[in-house]
N, CA, C and O atoms as a printed pandas DataFrame, in Angstrom:
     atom_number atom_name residue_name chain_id  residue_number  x_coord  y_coord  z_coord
0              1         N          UNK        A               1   64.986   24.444   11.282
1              2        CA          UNK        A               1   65.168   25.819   10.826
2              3         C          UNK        A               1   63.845   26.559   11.009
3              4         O          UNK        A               1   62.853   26.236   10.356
4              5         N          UNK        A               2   63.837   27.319   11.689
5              6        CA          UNK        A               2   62.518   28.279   12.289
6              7         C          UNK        A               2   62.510   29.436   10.303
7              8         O          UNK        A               2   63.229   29.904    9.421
8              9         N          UNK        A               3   61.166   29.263   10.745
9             10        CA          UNK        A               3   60.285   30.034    9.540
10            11         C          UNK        A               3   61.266   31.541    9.559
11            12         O          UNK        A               3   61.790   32.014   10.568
12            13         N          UNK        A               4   61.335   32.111    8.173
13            14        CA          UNK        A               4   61.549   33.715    8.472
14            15         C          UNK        A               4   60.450   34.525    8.034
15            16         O          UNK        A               4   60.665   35.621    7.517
16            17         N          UNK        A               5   59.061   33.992    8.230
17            18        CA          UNK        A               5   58.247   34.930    7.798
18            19         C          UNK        A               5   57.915   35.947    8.691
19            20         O          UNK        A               5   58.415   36.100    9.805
20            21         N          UNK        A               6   56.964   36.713    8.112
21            22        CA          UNK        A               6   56.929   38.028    9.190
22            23         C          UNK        A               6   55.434   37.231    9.449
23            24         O          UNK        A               6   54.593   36.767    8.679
24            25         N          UNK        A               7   55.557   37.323   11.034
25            26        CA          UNK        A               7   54.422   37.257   11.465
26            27         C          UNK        A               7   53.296   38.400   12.027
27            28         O          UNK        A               7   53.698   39.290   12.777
28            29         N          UNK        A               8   52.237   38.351   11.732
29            30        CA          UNK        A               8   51.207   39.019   12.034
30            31         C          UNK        A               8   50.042   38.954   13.346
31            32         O          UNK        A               8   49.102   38.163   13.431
32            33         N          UNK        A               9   50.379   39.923   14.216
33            34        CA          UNK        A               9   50.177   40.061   15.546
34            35         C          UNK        A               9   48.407   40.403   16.062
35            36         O          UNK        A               9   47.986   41.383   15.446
36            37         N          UNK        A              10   47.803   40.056   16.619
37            38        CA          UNK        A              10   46.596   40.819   17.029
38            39         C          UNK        A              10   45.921   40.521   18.537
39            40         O          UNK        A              10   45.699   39.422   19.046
40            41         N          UNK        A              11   45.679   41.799   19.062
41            42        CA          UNK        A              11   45.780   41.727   20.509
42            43         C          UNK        A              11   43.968   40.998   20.103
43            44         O          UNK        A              11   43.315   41.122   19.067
44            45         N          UNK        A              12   43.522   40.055   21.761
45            46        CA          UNK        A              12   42.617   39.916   21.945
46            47         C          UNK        A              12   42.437   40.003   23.318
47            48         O          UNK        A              12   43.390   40.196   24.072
48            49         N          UNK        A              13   40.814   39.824   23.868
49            50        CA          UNK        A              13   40.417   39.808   24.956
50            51         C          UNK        A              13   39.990   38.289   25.247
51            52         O          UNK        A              13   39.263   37.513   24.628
52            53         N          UNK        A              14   40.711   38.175   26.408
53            54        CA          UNK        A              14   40.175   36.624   27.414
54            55         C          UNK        A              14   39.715   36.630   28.402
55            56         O          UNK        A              14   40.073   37.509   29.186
56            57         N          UNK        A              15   39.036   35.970   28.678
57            58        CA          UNK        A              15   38.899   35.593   30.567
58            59         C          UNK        A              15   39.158   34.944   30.825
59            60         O          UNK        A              15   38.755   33.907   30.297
60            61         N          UNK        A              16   39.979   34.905   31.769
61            62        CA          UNK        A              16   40.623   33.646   32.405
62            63         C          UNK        A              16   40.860   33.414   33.897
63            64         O          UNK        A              16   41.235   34.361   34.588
64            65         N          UNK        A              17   40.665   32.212   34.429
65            66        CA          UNK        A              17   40.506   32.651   36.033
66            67         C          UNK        A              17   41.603   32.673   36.911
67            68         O          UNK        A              17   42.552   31.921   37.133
68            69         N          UNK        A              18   41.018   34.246   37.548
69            70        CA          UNK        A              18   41.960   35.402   38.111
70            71         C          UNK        A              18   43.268   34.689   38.855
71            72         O          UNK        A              18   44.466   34.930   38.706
72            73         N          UNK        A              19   42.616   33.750   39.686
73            74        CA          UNK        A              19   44.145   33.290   40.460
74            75         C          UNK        A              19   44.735   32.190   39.349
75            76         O          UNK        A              19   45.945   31.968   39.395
76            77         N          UNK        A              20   44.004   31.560   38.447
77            78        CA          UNK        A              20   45.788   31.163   37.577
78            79         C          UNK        A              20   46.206   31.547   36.363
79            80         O          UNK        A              20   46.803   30.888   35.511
80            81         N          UNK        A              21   45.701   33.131   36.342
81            82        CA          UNK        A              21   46.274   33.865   35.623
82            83         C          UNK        A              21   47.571   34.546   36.784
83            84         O          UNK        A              21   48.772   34.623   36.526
84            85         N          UNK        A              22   46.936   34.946   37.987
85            86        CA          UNK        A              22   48.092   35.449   39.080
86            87         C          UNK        A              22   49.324   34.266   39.370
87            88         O          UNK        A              22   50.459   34.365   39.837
88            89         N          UNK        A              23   48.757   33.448   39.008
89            90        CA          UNK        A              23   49.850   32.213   39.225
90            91         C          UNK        A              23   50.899   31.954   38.555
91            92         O          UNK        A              23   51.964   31.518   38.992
92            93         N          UNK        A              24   50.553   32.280   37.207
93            94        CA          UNK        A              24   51.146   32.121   35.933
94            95         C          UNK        A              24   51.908   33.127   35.681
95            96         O          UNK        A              24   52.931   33.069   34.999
96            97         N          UNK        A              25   51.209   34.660   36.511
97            98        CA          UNK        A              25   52.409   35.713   36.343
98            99         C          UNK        A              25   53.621   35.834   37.341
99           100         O          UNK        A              25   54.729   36.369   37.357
100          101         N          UNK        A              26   52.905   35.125   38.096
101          102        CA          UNK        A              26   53.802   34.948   39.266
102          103         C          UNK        A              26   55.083   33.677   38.665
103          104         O          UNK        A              26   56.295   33.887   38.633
104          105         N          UNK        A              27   54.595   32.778   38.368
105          106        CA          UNK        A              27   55.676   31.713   37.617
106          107         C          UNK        A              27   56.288   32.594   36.485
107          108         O          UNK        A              27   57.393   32.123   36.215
108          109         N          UNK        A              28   56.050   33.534   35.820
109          110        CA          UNK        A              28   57.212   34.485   34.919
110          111         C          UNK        A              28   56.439   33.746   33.286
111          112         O          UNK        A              28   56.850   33.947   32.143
112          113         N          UNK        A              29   55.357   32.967   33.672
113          114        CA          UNK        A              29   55.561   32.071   32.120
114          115         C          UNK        A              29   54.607   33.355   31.229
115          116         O          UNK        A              29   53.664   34.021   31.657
116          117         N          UNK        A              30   55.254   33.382   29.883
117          118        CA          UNK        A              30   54.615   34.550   29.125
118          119         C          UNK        A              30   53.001   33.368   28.172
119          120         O          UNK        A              30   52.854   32.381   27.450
120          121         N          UNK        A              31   52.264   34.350   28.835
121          122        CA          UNK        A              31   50.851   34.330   28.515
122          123         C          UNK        A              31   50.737   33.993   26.985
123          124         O          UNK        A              31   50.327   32.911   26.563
124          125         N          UNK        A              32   51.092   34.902   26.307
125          126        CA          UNK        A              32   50.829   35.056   24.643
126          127         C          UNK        A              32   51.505   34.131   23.941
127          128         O          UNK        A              32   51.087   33.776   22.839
128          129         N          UNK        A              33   52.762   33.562   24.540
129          130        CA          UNK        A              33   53.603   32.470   23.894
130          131         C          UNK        A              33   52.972   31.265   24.032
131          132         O          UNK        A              33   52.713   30.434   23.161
132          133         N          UNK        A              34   52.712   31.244   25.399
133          134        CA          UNK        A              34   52.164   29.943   25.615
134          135         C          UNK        A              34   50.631   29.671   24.753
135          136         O          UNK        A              34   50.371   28.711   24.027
136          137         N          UNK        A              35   49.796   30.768   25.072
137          138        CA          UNK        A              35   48.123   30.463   23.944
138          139         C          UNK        A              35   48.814   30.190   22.827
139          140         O          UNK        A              35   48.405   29.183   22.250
140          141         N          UNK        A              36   49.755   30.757   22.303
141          142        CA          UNK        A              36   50.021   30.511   20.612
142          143         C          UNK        A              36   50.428   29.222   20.513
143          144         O          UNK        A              36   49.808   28.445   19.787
144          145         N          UNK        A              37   51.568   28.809   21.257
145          146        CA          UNK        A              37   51.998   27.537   21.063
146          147         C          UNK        A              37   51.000   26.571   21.034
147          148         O          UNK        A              37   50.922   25.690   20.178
148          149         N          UNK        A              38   50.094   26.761   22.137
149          150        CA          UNK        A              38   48.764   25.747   22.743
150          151         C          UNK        A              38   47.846   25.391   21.759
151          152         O          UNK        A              38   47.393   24.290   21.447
152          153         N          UNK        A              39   47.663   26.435   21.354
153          154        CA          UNK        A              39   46.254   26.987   20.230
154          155         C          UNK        A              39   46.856   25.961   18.766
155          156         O          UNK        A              39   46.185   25.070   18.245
156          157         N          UNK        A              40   48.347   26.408   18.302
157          158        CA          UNK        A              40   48.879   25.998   16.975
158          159         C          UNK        A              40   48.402   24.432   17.138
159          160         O          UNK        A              40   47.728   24.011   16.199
160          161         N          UNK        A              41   48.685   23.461   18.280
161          162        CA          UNK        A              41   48.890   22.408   18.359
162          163         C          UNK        A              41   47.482   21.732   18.297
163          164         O          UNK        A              41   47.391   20.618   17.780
164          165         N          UNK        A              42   46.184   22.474   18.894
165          166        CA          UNK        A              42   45.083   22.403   18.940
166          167         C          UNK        A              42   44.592   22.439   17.610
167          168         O          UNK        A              42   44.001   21.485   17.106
168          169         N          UNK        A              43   44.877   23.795   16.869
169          170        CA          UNK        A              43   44.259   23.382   15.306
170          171         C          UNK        A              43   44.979   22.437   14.756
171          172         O          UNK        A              43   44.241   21.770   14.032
172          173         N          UNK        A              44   46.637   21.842   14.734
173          174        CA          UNK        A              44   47.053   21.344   13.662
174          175         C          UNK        A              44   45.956   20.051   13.855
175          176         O          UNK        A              44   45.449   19.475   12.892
176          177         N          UNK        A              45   45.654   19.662   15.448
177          178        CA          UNK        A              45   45.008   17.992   15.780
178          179         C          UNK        A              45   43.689   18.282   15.154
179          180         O          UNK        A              45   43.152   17.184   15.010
180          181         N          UNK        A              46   42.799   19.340   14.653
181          182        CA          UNK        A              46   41.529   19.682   14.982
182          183         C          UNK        A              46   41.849   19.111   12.960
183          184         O          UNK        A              46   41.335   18.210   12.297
184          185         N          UNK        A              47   42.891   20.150   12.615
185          186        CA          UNK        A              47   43.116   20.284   10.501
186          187         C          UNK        A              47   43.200   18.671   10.661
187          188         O          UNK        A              47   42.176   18.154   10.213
188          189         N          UNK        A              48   44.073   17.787   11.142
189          190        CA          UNK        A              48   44.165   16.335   10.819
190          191         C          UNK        A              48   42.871   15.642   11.252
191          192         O          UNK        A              48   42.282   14.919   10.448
192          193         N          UNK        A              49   42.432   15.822   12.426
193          194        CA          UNK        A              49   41.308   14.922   11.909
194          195         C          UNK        A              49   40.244   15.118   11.230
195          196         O          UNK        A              49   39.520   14.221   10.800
196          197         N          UNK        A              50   40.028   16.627   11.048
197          198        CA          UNK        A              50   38.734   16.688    9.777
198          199         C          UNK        A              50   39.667   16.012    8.518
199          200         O          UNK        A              50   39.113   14.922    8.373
200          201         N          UNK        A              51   40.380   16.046    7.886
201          202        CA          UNK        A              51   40.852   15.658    6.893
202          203         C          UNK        A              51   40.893   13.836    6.855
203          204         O          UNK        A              51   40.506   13.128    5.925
204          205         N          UNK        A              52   41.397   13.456    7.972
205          206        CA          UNK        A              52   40.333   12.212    8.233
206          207         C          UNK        A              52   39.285   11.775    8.163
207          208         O          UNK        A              52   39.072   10.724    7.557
208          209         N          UNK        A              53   38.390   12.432    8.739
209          210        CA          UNK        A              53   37.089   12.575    8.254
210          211         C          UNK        A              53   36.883   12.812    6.889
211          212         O          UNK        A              53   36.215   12.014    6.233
212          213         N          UNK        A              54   37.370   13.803    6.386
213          214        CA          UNK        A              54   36.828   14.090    4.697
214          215         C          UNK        A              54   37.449   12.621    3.881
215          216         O          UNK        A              54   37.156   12.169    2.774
216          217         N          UNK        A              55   38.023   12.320    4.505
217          218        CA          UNK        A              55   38.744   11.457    3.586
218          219         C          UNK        A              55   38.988    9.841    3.870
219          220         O          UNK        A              55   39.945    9.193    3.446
220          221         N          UNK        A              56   37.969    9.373    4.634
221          222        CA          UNK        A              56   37.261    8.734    5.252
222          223         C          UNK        A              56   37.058    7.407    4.281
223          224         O          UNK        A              56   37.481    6.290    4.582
224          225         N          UNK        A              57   36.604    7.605    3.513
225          226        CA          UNK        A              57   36.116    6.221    2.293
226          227         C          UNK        A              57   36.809    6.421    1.159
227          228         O          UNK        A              57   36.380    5.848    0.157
228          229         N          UNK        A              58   38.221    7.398    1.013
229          230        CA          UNK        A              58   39.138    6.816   -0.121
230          231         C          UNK        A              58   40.052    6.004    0.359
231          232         O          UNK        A              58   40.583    5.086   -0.266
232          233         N          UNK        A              59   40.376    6.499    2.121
233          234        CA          UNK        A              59   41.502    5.864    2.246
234          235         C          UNK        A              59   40.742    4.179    2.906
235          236         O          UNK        A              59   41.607    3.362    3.221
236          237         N          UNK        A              60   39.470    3.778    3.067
237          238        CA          UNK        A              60   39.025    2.949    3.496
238          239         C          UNK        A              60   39.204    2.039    2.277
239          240         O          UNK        A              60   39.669    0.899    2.280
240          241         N          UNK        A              61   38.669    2.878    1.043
241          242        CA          UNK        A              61   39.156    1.912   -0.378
242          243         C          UNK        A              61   40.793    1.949   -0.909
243          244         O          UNK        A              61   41.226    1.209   -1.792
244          245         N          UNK        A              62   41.459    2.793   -0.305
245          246        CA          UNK        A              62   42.782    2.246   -0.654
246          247         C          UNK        A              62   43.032    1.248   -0.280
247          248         O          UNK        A              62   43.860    0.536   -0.848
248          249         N          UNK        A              63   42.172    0.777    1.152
249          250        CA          UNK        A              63   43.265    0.028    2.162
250          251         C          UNK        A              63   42.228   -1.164    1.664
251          252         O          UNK        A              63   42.723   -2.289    1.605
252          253         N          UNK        A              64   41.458   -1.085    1.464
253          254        CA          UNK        A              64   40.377   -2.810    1.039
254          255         C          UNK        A              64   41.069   -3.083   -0.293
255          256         O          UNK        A              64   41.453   -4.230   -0.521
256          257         N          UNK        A              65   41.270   -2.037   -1.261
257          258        CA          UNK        A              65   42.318   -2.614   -2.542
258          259         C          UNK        A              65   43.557   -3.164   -2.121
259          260         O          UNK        A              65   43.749   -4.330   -2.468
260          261         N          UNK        A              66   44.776   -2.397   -1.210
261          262        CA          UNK        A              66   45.766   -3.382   -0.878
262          263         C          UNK        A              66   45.352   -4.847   -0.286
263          264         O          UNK        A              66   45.519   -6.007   -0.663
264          265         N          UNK        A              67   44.828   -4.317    0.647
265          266        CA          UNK        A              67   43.914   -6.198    0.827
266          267         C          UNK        A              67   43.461   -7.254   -0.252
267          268         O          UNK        A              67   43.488   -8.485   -0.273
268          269         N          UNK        A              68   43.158   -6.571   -0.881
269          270        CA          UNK        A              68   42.556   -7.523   -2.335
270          271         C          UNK        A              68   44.012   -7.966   -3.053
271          272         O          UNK        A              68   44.361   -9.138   -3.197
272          273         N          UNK        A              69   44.722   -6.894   -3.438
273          274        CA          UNK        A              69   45.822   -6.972   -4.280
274          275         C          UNK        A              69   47.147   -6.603   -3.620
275          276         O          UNK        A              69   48.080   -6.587   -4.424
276          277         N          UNK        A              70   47.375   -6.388   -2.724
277          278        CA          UNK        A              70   49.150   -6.294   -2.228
278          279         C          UNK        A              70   49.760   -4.960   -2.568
279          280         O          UNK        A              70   48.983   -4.208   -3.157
280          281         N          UNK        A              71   50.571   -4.643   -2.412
281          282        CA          UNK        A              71   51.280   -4.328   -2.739
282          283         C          UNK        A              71   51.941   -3.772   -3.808
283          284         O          UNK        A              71   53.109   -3.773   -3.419
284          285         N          UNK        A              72   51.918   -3.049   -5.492
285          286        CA          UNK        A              72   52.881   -3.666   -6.308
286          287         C          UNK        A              72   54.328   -3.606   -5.947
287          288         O          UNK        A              72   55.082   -4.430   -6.464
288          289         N          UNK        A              73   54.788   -2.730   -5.125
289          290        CA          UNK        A              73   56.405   -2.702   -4.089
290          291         C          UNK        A              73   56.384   -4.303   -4.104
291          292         O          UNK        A              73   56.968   -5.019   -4.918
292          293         N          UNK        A              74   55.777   -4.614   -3.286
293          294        CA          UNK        A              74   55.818   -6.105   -2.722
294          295         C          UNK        A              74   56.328   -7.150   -3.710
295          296         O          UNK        A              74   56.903   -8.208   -3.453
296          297         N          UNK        A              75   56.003   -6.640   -4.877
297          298        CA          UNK        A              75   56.148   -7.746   -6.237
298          299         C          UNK        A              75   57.526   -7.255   -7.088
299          300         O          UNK        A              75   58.281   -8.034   -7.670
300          301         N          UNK        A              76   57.686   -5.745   -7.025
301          302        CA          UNK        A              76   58.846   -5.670   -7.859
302          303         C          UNK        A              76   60.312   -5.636   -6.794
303          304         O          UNK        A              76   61.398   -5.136   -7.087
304          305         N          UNK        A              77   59.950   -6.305   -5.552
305          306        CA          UNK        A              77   61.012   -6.261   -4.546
306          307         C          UNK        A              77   62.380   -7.213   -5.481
307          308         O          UNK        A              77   62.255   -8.094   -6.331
308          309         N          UNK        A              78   63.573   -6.619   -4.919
309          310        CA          UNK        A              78   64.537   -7.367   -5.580
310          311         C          UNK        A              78   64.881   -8.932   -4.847
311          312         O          UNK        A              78   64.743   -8.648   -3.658
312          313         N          UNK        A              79   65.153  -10.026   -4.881
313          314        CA          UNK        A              79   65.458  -11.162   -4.708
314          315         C          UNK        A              79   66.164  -11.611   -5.451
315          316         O          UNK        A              79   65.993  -11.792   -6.657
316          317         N          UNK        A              80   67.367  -11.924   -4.571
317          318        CA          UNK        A              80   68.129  -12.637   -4.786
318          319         C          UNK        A              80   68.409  -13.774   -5.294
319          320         O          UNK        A              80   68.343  -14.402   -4.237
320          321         N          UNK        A              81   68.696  -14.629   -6.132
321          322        CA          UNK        A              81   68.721  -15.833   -6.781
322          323         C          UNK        A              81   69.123  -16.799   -5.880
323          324         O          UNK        A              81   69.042  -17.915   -6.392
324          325         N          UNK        A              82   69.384  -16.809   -5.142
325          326        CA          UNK        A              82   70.028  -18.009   -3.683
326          327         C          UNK        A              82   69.277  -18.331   -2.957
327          328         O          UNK        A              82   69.490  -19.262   -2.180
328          329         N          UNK        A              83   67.590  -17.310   -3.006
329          330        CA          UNK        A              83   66.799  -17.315   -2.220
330          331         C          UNK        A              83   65.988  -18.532   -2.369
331          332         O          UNK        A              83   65.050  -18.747   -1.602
């Protein structure tokens, strides 16, 4: 289900080189759709790995505590009596 927000537009200036920008108009592909799409996908990778980074030595100690101790899922798993 696509967002219904109103989105907010703002022209900018690029440079970009001349023949595959002529190329690109020539292929019909729209310029502004494509940077947006390009760009969104670029920050979401750029937002996840700083947040990796920031978060760097909790999730290093989450994961050395499951190592130490398991699971508790692991322990309240159901089993069967036949087992």
């Amino acid at each position: 289900m696509m967002s219904e927000r109103q989105v907010r537009k703002r022209a900018v200036n690029l440079f970009v080189d001349a023949d595959l920008l002529d190329e690109a108009r020539r292929l019909r592909i729209n310029m502004s759709d494509t940077l947006e799409r390009r760009l969104r996908m670029i920050v979401k990778a750029e937002q996840e790995k700083r947040w990796l980074d920031e978060n760097r030595d909790a999730i290093a100690s989450i994961n050395a505590f499951i190592e130490d101790h398991g699971l508790l899922a692991s322990r309240l798993r159901y089993r069967p009596d036949n087992e």
